[in-house]
C-alpha positions in Angstrom: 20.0 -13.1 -57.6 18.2 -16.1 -56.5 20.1 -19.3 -55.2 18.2 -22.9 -55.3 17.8 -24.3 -51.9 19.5 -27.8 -52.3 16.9 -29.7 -49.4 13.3 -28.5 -50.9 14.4 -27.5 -54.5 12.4 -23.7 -53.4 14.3 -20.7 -54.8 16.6 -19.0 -51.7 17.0 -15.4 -51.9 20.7 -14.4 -51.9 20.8 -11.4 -49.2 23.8 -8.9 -49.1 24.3 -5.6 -46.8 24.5 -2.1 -48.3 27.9 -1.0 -47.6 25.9 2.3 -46.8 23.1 1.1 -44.6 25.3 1.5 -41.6 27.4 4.2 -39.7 29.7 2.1 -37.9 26.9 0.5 -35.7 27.0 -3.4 -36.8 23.3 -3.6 -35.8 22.1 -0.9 -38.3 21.5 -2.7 -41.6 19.3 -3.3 -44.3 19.7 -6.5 -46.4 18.4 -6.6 -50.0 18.0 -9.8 -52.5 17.5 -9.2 -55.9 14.8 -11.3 -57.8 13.5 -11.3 -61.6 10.1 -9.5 -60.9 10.9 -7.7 -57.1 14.1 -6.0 -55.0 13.4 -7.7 -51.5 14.6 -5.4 -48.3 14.9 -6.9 -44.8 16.1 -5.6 -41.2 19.4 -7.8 -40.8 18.7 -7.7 -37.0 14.9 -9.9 -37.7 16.2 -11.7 -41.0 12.8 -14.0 -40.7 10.7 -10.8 -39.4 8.9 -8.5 -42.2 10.0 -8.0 -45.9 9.1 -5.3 -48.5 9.3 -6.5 -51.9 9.0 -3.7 -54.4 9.4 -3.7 -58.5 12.2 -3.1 -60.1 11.0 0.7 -61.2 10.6 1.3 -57.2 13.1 0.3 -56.2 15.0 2.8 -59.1 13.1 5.3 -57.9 13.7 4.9 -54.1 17.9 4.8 -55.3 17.3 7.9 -57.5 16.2 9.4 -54.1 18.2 8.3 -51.6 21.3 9.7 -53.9 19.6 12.8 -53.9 19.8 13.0 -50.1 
């Protein structure tokens, strides 16, 4: 999902917690924001630090994974 920033008129990235990403510990998350071409993944501790953005058949294939485990 992609909000519209209301100052600049720039697409915002709508970020949201996996209810999974952590084990209790508030500090242990990953964020993701869903785009039309790229699944965005950020440490919620650094929000403006490094982002991967991978493609929509990547990130499938990480989930199909990570279920797995």
């Amino acid at each position: 999902m992609i909000r519209k920033a209301a100052a600049q008129g720039v697409p915002e990235l709508a970020w949201f917690k996996s209810s999974y990403s952590s084990d209790g510990n508030e500090g242990d998350c990953v964020e993701v924001a869903h785009a039309p071409r790229a699944v965005h993944v950020r440490d919620s501790k650094q929000t403006s630090g490094p982002r991967l953005a991978l493609s929509g058949t990547a990130w499938a294939a990480f989930l199909a994974h990570a279920a797995r485990r």
